[in-house]
C-alpha positions as CSV (number, residue, x, y, z in Angstrom):
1,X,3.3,-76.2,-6.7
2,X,6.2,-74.9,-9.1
3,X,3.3,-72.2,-9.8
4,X,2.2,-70.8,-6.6
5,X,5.7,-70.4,-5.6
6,X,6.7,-68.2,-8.6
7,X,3.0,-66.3,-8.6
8,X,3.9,-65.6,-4.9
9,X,7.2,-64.6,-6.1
10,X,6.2,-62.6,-8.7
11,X,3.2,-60.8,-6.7
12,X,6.0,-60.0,-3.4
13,X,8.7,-58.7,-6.3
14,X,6.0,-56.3,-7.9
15,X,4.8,-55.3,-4.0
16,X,8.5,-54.5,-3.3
17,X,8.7,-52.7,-6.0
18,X,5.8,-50.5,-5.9
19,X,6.4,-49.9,-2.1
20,X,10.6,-48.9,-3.2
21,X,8.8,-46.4,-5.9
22,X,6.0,-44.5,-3.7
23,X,8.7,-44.7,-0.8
24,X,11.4,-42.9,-3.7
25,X,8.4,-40.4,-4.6
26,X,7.9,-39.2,-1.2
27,X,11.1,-38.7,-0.4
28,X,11.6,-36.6,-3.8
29,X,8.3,-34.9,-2.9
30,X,10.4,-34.2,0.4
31,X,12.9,-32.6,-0.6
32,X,11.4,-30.8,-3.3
33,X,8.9,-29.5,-0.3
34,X,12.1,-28.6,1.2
35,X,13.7,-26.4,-1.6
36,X,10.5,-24.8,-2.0
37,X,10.6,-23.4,1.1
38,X,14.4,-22.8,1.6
39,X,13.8,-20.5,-1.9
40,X,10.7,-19.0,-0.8
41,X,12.5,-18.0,2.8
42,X,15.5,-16.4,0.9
43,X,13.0,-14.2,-1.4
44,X,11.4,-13.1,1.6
45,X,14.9,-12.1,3.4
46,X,15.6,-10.5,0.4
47,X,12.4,-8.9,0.3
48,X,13.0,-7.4,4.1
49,X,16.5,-6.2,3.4
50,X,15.0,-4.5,0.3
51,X,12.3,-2.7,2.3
52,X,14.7,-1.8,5.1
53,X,16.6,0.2,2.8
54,X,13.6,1.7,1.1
55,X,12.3,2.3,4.8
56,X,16.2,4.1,5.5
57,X,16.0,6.0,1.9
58,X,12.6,7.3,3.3
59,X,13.9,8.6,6.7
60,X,17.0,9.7,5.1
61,X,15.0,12.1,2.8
62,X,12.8,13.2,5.9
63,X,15.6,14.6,7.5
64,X,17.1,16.3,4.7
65,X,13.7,17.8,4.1
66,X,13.0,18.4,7.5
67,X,16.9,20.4,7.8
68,X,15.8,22.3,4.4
69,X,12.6,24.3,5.8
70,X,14.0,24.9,9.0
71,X,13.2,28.6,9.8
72,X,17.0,29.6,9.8
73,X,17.7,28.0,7.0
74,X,14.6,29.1,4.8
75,X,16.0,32.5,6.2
76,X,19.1,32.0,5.3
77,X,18.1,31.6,1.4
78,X,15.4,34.4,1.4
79,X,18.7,36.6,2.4
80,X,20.8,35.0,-0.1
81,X,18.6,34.7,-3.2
82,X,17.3,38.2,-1.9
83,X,13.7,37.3,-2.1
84,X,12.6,39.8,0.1
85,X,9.8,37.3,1.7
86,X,8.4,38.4,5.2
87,X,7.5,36.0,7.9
88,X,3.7,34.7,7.8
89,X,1.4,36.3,10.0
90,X,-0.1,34.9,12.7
91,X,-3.4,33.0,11.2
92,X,-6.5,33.8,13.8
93,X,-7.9,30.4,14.8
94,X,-11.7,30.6,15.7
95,X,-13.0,28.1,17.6
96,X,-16.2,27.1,16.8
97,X,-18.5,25.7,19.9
98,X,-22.2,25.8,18.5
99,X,-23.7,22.7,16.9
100,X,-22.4,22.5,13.7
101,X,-25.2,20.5,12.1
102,X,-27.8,23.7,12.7
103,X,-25.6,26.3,11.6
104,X,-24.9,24.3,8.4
105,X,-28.6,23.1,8.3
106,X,-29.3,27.4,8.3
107,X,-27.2,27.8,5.7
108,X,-28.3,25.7,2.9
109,X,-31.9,27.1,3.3
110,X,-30.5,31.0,3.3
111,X,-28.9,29.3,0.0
112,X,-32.4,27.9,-0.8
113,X,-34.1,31.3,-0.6
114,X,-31.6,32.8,-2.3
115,X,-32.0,30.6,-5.3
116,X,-35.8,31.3,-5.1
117,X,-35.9,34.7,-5.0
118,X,-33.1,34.9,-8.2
119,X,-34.5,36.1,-11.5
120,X,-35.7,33.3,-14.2
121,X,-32.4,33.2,-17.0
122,X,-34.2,34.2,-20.4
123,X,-32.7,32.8,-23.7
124,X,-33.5,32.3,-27.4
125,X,-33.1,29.5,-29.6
126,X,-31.8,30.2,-33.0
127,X,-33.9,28.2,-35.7
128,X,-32.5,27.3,-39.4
């Protein structure tokens, strides 16, 4: 009887103990879940705050590229570094309302019958 009660004993004290260990390791798992993603959110705040200013740099240098070809300023420097540039001419813009895939179709066989009709290329080989 002295047995049983110390195998029983024994068997509850090595139960308690393995239940007090996986109950430790998944509260360390838990909190090492935690920190995980407490570091993972401040990288990617950082990570925003870092592509906000990169976003502002960008927009920043728009504008000052944007002020730099305005037309009275680009006038202002042809006067000043006496250039002597002259406004661009209108360009003519031709609008073009015919089906595009005929009049390109037409024009690789005019290049086909041009390439035809174009004398053979005559050459010698030198020989040692």
């Amino acid at each position: 009887m002295k047995n049983s009660s110390h195998a029983f004993v024994n068997q509850l004290l090595v139960c308690l103990l393995v239940t007090i260990g996986f109950g430790g390791s998944l509260g360390l798992g838990t909190v090492w879940m935690r920190h995980q993603i407490s570091t993972t959110a401040n990288a990617n705040r950082a990570l925003k705050a870092e592509w906000e200013r990169v976003e502002r740099l960008i927009d920043e240098k728009k504008t000052l590229v944007e002020t730099e070809q305005a037309p009275d300023k680009l006038r202002q420097l042809n006067a000043a570094m006496r250039l002597g540039l002259v406004p661009m001419s209108e360009v003519s813009i031709v609008h073009v309302t015919d089906n595009t895939t005929d009049r390109l179709a037409a024009r690789a066989s005019r290049d086909d019958r041009a390439d035809a009709r174009s004398a053979p290329v005559a050459f010698r080989v030198a020989q040692h």
